[in-house]
NUSEZA-209297 format. One record per residue: chain; x, y, z of N, C-alpha, C, O in turn; residue in one letter. Coordinates in nm, 2 decimals, padded with zeros to 4 digits. Layout:
% residues N
A;X;Y;Z;X;Y;Z;X;Y;Z;X;Y;Z;A
...
//
This chain:
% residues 246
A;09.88;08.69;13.25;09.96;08.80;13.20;09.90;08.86;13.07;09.88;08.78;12.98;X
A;09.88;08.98;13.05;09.81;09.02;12.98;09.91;09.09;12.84;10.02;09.14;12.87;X
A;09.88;09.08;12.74;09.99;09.12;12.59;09.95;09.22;12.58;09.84;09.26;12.62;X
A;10.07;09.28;12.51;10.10;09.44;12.45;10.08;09.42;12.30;10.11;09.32;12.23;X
A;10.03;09.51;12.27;09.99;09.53;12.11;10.07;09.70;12.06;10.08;09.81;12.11;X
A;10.10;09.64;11.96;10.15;09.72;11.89;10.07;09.74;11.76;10.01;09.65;11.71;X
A;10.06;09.89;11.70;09.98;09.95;11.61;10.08;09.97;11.52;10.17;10.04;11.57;X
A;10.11;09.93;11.39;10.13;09.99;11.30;10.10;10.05;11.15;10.07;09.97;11.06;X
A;10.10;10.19;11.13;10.01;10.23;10.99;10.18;10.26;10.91;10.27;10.33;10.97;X
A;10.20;10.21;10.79;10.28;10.29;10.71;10.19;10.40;10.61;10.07;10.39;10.57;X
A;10.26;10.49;10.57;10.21;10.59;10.55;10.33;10.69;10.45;10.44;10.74;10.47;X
A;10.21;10.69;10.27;10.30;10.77;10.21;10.25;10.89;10.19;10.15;10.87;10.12;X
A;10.25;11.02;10.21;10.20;11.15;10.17;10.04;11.13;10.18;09.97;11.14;10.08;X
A;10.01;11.11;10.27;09.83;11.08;10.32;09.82;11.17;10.43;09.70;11.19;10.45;X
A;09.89;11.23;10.51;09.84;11.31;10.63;09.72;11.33;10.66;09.69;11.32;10.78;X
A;09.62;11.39;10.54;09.52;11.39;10.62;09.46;11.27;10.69;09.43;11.26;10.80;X
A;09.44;11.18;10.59;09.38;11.07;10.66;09.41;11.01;10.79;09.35;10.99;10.89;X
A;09.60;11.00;10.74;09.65;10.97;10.86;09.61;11.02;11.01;09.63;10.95;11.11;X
A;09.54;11.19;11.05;09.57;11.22;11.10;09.42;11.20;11.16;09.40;11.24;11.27;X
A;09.34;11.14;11.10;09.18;11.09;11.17;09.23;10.96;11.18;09.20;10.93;11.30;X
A;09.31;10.86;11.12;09.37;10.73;11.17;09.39;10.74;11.29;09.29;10.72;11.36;X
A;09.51;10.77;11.34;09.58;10.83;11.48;09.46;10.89;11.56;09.44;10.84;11.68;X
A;09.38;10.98;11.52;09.27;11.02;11.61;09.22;10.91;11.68;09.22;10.88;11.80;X
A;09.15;10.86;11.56;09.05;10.73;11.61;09.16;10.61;11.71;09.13;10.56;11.82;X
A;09.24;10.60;11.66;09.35;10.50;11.77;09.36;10.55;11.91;09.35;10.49;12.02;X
A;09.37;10.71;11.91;09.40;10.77;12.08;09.25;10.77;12.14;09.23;10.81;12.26;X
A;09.14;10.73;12.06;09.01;10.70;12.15;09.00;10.60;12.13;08.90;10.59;12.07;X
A;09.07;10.48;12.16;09.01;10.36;12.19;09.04;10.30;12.36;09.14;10.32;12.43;X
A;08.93;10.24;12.39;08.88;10.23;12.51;09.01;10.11;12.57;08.99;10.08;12.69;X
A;09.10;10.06;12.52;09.25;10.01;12.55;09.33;10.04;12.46;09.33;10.02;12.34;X
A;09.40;10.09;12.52;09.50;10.21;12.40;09.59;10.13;12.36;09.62;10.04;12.44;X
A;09.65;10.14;12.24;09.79;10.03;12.21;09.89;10.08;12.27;09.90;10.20;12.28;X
A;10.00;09.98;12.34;10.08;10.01;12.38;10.15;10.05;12.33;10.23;10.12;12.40;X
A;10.19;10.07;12.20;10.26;10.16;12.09;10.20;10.17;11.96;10.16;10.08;11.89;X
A;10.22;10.29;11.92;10.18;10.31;11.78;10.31;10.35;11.66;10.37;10.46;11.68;X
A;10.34;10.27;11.56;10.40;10.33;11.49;10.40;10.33;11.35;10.39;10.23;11.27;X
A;10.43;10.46;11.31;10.40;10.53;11.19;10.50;10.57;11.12;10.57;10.67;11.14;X
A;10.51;10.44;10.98;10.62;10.40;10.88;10.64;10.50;10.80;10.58;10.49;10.70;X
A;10.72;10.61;10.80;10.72;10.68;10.68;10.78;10.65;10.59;10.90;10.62;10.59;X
A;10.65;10.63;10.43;10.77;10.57;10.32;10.84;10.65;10.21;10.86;10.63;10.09;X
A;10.88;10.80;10.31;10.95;10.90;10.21;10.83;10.95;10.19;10.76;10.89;10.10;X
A;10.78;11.03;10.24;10.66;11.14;10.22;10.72;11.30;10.22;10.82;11.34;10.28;X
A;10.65;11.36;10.12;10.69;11.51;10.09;10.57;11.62;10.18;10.57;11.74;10.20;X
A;10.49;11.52;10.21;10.38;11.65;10.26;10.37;11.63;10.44;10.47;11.61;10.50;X
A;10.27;11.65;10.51;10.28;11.69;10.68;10.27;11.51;10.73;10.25;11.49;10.85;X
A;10.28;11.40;10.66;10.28;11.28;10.67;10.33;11.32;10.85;10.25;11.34;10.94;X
A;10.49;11.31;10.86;10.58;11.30;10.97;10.50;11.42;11.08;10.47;11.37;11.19;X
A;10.49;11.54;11.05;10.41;11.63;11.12;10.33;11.55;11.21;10.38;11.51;11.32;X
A;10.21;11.53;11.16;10.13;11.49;11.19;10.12;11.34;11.31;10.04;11.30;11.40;X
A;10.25;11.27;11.23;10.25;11.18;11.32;10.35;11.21;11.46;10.35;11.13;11.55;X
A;10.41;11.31;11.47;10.49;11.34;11.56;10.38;11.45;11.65;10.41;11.47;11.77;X
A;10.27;11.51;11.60;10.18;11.57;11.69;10.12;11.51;11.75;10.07;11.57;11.85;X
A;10.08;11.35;11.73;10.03;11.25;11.80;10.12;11.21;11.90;10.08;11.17;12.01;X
A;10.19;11.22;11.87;10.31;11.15;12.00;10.34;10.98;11.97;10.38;10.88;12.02;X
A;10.30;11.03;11.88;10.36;10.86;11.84;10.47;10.79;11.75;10.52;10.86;11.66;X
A;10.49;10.70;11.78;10.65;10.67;11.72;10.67;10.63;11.58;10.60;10.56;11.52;X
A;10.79;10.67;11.54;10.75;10.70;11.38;10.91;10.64;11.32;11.02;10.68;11.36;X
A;10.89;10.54;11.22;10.99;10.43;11.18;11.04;10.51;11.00;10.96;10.52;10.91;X
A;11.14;10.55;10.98;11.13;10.59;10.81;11.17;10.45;10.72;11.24;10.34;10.72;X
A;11.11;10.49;10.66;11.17;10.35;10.48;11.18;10.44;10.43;11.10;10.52;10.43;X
A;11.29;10.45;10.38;11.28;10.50;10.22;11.28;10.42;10.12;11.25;10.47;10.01;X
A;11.29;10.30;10.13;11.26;10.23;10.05;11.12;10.25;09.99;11.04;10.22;10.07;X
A;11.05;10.30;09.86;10.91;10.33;09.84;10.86;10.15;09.79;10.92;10.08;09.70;X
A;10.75;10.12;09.88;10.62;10.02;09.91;10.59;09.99;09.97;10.67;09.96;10.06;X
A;10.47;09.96;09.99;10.41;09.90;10.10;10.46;09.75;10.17;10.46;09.75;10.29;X
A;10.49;09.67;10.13;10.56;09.53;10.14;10.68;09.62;10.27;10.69;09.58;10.38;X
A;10.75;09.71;10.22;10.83;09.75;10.26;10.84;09.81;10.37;10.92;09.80;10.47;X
A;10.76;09.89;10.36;10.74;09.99;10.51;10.63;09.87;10.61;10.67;09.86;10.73;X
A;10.54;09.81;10.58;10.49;09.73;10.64;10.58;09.65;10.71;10.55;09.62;10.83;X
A;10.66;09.61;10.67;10.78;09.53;10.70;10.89;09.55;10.81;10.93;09.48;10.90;X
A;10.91;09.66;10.77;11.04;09.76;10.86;10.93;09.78;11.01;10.96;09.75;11.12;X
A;10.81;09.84;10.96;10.71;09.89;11.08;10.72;09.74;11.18;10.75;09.75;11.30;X
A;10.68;09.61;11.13;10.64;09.48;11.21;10.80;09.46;11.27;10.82;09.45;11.40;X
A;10.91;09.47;11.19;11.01;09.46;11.27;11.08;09.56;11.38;11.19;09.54;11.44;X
A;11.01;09.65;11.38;11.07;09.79;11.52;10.96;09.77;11.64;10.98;09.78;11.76;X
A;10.85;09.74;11.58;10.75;09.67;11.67;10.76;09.59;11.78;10.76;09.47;11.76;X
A;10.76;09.67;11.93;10.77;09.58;12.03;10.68;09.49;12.11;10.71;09.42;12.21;X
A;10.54;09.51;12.05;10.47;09.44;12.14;10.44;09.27;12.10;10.48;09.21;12.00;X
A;10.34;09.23;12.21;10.34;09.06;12.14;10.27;09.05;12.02;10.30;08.97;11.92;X
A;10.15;09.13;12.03;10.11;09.13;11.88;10.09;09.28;11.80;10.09;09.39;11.84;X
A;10.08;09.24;11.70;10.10;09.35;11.61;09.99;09.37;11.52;09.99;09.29;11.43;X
A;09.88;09.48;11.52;09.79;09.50;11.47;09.86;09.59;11.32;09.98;09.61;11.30;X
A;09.77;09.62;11.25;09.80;09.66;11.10;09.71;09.72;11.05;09.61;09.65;11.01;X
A;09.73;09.90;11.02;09.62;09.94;11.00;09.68;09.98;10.88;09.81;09.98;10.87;X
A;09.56;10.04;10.75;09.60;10.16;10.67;09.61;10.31;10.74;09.58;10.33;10.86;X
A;09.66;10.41;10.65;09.65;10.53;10.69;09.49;10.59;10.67;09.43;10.68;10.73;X
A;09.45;10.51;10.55;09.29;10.57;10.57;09.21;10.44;10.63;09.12;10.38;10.58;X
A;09.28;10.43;10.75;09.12;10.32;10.81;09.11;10.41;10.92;09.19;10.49;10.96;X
A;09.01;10.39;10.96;08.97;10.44;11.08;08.89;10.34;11.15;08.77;10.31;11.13;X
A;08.99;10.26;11.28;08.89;10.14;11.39;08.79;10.19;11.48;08.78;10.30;11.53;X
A;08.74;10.10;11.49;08.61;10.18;11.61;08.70;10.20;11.75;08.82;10.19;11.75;X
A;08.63;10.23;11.85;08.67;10.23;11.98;08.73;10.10;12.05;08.81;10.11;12.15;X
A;08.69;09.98;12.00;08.72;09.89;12.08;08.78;09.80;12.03;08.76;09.69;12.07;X
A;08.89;09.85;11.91;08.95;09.78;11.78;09.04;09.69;11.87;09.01;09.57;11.90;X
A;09.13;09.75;11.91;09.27;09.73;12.03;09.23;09.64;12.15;09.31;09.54;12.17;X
A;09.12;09.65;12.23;09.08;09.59;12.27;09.02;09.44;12.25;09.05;09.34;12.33;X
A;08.92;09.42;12.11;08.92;09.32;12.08;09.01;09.22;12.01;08.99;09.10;12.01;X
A;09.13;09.29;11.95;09.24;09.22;11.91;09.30;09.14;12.07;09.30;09.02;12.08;X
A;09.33;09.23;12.16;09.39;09.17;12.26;09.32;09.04;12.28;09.37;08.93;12.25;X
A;09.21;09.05;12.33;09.11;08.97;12.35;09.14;08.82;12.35;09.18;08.73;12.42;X
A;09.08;08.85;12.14;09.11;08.76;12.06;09.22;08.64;12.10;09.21;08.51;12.12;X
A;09.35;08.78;12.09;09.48;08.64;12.13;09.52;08.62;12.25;09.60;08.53;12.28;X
A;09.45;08.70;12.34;09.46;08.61;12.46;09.35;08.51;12.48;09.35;08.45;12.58;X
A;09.27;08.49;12.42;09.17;08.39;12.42;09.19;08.25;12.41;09.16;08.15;12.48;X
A;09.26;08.27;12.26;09.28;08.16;12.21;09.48;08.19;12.15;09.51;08.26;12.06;X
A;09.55;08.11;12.22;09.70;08.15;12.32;09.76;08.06;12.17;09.87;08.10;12.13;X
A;09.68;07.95;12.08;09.72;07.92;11.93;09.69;08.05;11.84;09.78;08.05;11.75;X
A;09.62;08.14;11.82;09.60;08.18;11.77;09.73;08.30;11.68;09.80;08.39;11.73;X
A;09.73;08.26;11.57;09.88;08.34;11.52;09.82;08.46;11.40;09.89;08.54;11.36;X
A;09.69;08.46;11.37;09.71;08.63;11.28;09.52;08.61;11.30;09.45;08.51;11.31;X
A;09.48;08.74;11.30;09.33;08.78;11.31;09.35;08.93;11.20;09.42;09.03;11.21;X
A;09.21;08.88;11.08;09.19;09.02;11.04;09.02;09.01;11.04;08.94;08.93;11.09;X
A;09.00;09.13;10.96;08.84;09.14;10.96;08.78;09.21;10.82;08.86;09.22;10.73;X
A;08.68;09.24;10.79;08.65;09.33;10.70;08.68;09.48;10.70;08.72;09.53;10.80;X
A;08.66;09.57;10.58;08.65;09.68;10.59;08.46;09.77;10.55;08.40;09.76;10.45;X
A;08.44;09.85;10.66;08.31;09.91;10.53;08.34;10.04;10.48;08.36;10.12;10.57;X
A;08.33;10.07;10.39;08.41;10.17;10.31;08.32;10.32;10.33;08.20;10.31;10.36;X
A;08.36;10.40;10.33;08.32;10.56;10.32;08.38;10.63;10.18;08.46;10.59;10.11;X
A;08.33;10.73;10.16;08.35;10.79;10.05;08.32;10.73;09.93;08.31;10.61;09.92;X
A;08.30;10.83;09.83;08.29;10.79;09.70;08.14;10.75;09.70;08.09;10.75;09.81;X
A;08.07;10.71;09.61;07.89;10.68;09.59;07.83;10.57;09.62;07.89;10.50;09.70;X
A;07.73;10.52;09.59;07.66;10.44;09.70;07.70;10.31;09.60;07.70;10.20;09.64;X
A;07.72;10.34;09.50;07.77;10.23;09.40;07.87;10.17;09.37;07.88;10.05;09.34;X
A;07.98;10.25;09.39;08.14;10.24;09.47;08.14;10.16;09.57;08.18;10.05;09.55;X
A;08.10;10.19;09.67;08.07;10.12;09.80;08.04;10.01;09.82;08.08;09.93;09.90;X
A;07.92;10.02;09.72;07.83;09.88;09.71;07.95;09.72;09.64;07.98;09.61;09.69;X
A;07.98;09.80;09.52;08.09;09.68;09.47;08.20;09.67;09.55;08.26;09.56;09.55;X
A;08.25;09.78;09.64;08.39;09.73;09.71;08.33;09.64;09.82;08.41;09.56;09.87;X
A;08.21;09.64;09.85;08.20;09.57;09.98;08.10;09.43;10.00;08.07;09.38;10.11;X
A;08.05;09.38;09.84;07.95;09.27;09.80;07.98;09.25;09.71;07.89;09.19;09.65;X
A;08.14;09.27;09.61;08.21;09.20;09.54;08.34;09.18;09.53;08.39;09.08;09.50;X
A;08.39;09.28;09.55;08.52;09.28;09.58;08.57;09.20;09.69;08.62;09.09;09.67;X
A;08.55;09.25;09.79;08.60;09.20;09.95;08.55;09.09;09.95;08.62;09.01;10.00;X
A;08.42;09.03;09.89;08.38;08.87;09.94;08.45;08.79;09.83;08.49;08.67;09.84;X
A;08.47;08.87;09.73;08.58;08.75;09.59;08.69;08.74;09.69;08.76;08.64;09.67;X
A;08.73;08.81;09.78;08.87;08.81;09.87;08.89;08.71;09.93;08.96;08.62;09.90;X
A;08.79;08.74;10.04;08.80;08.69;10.16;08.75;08.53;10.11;08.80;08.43;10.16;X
A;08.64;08.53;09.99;08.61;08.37;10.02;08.66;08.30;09.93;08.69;08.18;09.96;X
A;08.70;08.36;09.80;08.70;08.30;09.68;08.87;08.29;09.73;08.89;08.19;09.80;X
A;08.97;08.34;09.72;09.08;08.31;09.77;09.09;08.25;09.90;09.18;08.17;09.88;X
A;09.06;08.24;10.00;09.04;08.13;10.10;09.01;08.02;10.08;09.06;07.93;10.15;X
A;08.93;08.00;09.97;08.89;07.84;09.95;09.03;07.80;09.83;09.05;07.68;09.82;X
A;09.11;07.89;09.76;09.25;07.83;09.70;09.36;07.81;09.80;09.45;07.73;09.80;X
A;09.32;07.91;09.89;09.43;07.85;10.01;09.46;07.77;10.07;09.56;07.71;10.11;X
A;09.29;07.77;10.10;09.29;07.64;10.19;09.27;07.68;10.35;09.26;07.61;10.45;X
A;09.27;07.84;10.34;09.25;07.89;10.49;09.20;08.02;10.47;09.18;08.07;10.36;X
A;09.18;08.08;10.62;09.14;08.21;10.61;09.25;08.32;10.55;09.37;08.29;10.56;X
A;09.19;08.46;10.47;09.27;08.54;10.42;09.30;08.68;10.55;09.25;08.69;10.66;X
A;09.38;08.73;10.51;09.44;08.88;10.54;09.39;08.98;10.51;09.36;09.00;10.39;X
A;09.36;09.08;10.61;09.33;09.20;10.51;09.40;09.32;10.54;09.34;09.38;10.64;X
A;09.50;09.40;10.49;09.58;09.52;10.51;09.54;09.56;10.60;09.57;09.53;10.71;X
A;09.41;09.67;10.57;09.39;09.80;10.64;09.31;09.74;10.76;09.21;09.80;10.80;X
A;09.34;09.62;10.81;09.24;09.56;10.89;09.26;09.43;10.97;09.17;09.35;10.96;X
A;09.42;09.38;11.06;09.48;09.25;11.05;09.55;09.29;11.18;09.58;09.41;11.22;X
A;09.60;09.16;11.25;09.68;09.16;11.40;09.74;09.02;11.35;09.66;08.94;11.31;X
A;09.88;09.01;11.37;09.95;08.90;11.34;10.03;08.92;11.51;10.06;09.03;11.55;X
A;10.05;08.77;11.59;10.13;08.75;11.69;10.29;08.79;11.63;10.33;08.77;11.51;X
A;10.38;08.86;11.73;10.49;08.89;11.70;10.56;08.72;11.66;10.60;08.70;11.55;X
A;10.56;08.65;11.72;10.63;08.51;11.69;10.59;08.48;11.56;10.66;08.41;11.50;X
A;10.51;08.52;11.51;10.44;08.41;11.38;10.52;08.52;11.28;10.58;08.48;11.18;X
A;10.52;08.65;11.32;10.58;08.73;11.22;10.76;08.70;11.23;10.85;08.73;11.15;X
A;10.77;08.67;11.30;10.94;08.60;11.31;10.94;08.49;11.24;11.04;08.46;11.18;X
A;10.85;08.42;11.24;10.87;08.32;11.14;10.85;08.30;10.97;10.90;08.21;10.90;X
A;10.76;08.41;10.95;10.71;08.47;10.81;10.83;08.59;10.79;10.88;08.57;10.68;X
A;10.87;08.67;10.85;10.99;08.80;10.76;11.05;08.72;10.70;11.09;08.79;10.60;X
A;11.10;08.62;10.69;11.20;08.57;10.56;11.13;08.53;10.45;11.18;08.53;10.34;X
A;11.00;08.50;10.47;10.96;08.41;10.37;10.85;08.51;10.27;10.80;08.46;10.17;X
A;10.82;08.64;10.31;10.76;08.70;10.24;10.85;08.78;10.16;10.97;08.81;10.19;X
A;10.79;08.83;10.03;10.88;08.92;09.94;10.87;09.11;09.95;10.83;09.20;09.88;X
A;10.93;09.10;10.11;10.94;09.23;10.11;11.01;09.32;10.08;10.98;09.44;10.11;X
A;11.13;09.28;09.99;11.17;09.33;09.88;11.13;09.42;09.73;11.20;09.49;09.66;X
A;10.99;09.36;09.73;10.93;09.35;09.61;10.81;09.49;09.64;10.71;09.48;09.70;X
A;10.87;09.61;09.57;10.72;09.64;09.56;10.57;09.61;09.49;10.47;09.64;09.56;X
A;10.57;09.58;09.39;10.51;09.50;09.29;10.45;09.39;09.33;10.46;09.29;09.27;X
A;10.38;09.41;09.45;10.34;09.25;09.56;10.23;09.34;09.62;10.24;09.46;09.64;X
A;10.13;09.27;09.64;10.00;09.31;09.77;10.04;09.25;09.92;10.00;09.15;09.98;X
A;10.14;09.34;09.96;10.15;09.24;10.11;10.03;09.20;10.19;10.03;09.08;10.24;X
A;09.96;09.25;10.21;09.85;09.15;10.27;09.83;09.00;10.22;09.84;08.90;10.28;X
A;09.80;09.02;10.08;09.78;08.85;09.98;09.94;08.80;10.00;09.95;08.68;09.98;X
A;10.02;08.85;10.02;10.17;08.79;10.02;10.21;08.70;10.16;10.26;08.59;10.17;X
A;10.16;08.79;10.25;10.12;08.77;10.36;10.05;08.62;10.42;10.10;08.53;10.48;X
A;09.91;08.63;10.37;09.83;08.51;10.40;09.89;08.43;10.28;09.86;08.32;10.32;X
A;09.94;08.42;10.19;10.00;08.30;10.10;10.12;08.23;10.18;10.10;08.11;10.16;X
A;10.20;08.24;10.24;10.33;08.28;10.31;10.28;08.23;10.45;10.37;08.23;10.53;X
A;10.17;08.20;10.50;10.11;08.18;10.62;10.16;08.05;10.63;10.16;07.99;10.52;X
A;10.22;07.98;10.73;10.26;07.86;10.73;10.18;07.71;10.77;10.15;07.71;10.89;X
A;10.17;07.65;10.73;10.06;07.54;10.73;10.05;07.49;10.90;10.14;07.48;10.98;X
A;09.96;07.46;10.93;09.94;07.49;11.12;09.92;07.59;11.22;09.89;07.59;11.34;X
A;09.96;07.68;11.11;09.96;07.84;11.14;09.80;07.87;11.20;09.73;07.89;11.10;X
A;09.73;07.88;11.30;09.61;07.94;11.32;09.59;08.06;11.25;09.69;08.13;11.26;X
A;09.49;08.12;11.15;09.48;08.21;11.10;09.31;08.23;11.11;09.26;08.14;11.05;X
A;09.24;08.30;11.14;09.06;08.36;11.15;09.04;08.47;11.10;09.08;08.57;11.16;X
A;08.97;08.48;11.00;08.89;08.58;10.95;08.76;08.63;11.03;08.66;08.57;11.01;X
A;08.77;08.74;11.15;08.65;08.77;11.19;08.51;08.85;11.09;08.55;08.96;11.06;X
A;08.44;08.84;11.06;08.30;08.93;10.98;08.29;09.05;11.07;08.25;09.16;11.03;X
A;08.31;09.03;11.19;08.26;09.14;11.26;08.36;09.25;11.33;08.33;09.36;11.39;X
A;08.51;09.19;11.30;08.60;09.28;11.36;08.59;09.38;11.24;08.69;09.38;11.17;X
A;08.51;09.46;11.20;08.50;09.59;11.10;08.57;09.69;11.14;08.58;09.71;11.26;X
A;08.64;09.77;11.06;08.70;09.91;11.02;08.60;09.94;10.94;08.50;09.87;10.90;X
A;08.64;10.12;10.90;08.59;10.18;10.80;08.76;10.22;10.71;08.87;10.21;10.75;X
A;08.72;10.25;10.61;08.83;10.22;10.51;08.78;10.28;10.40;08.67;10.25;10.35;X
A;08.89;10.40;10.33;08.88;10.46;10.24;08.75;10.40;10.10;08.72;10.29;10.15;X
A;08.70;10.41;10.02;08.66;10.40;09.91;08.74;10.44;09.77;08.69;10.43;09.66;X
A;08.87;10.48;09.81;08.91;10.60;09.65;08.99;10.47;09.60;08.98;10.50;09.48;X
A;09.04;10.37;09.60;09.08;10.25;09.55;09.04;10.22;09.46;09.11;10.18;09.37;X
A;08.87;10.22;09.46;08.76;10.20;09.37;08.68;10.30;09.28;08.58;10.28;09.22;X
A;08.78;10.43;09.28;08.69;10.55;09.24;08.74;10.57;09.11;08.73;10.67;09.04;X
A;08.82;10.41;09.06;08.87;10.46;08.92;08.94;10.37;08.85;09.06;10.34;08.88;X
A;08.86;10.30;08.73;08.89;10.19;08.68;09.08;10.15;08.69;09.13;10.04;08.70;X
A;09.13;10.26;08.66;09.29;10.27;08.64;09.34;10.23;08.79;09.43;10.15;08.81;X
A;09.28;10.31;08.89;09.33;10.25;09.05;09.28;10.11;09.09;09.35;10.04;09.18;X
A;09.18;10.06;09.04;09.15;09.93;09.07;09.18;09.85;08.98;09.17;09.73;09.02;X
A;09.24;09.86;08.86;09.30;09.78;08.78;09.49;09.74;08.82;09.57;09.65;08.81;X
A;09.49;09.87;08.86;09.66;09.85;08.93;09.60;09.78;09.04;09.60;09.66;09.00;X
A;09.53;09.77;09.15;09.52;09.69;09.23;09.49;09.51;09.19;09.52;09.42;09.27;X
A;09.44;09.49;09.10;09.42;09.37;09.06;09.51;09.34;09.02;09.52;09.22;09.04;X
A;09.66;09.41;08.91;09.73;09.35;08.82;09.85;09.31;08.98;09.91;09.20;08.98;X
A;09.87;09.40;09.11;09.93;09.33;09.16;09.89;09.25;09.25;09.98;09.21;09.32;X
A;09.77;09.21;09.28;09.73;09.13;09.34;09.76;08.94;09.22;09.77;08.82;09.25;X
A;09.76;09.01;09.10;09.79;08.85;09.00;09.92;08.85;09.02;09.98;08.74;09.03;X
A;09.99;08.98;09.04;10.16;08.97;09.01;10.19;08.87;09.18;10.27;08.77;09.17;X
A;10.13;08.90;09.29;10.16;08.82;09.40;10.12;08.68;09.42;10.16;08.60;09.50;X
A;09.99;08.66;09.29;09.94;08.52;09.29;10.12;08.46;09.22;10.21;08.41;09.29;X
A;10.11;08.49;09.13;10.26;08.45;09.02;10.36;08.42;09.05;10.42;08.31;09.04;X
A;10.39;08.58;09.15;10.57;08.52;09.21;10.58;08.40;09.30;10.66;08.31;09.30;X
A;10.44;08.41;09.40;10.48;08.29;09.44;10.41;08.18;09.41;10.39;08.11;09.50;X
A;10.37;08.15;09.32;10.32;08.04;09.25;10.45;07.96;09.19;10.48;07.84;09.21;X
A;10.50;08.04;09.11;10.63;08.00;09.10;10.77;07.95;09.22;10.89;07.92;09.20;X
A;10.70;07.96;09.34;10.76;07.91;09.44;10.74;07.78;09.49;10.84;07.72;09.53;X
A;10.62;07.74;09.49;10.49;07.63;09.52;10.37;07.68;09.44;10.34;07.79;09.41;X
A;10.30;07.59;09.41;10.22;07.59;09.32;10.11;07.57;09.47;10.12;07.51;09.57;X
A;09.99;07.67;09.42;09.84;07.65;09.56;09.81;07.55;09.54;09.74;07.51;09.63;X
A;09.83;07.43;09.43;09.76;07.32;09.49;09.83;07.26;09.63;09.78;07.24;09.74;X
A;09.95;07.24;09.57;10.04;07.22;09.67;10.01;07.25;09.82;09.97;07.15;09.89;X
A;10.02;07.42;09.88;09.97;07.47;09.95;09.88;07.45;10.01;09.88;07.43;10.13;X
A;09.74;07.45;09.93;09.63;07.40;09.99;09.64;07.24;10.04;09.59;07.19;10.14;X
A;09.70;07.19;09.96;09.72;07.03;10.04;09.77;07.06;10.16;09.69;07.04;10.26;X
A;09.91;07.13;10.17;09.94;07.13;10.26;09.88;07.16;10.38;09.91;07.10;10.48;X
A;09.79;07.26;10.39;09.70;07.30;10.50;09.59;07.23;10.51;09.55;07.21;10.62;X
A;09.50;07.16;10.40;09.45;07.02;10.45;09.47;06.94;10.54;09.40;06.90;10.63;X
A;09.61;06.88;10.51;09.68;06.79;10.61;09.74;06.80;10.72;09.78;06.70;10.78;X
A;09.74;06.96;10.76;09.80;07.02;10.90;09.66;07.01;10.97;09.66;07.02;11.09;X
A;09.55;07.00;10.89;09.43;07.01;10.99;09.40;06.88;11.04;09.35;06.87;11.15;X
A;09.41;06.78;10.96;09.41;06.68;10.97;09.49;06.58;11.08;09.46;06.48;11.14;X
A;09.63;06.67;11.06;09.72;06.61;11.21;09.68;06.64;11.33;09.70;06.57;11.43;X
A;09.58;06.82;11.34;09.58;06.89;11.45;09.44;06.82;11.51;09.40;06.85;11.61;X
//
């Protein structure tokens, strides 16, 4: 029996991007069984845009991402739930390989991948994608104790996200849900970081010490809150020893 995947992009006043996102989704070579597009209170053709697509469109007004991310995984009907930004853009066979993935391997509970960035200079690029992203993916995976998450680039099984909506702080704008996300991942939890399941993905995150400094201060603010919940050593024990049972 073959799973339904569900797309979801939340989306605040980005239209254009959004509207090469959605592009690139209606050419892929297994289309998602649904696509839907979180509005988090957008003032510009945000909603336009996604209702010209034909695709189904969830509102938050609540303004963050934690948020609309959130609302989007819970309207979501299929078995798994892929997770895009509004500026990523997947290749042709994004949807496809996600299915794949989790019907492959029937433990498998969340799959993300890298991003390679566009826009902005070859130096921009260079640090988002041979310092940044690998401090991510490896240097935080080895405090985890497991593979990481990546926003504009991730497919979580509907069940595992039933099991995680309570425990993440999607309340909180002031949180990196992706890092909130894989912190929050529950010990036994199958989780894979592929290298090769690539997107392309904005560059302007990094076009400006002030936007990548908010990006780091909440990425510490989501180390914090929940650190103050369990401490990573903790954590990482914990997933030591689930590997060790399995």
């Amino acid at each position: 029996m073959s799973l339904t995947v569900s797309v979801v992009v939340p989306c605040y006043n980005d239209a254009a991007m959004l509207e090469r996102c959605l592009d690139a989704l209606a050419r892929q070579t297994r289309p998602a069984d649904e696509v839907v597009v979180v509005d988090n209170g957008s003032t510009d053709a945000t909603v336009d845009v996604a209702e010209a697509a034909g695709v189904r469109i969830v509102t938050e007004p609540r303004r963050g991402i934690p948020q609309a991310t959130s609302s989007g995984f819970d309207a979501a009907i299929g078995d798994v739930l892929g997770r895009l930004d509004a500026d990523t853009i997947p290749p042709a066979d994004w949807v496809a390989r996600i299915e794949r993935a989790f019907t492959e391997d029937p433990e498998l509970d969340a799959l993300s991948g890298p991003g390679r960035f566009y826009g902005g200079n070859a130096v921009i690029r260079w640090y988002a994608e041979h310092v940044h992203m690998p401090m991510y993916y490896r240097f935080v995976a080895w405090v985890l104790g497991h593979d990481v998450l990546y926003g504009s680039n991730l497919a979580i099984r509907a069940a595992a996200w039933r099991v995680l909506r309570g425990r993440v702080h999607r309340e909180r704008a002031d949180v990196t849900d992706d890092l909130d996300l894989a912190i929050n991942l529950q010990p036994g939890m199958a989780v894979r970081f592929d290298p090769t399941l690539e997107v392309e993905v904005s560059a302007r995150p990094f076009q400006s010490w002030t936007r990548n400094n908010a990006a780091v201060r909440m990425a510490r603010n989501t180390a914090l809150v929940n650190r103050r919940e369990m401490s990573f050593l903790e954590r990482r024990r914990a997933w030591v020893a689930s590997r060790r049972v399995s």
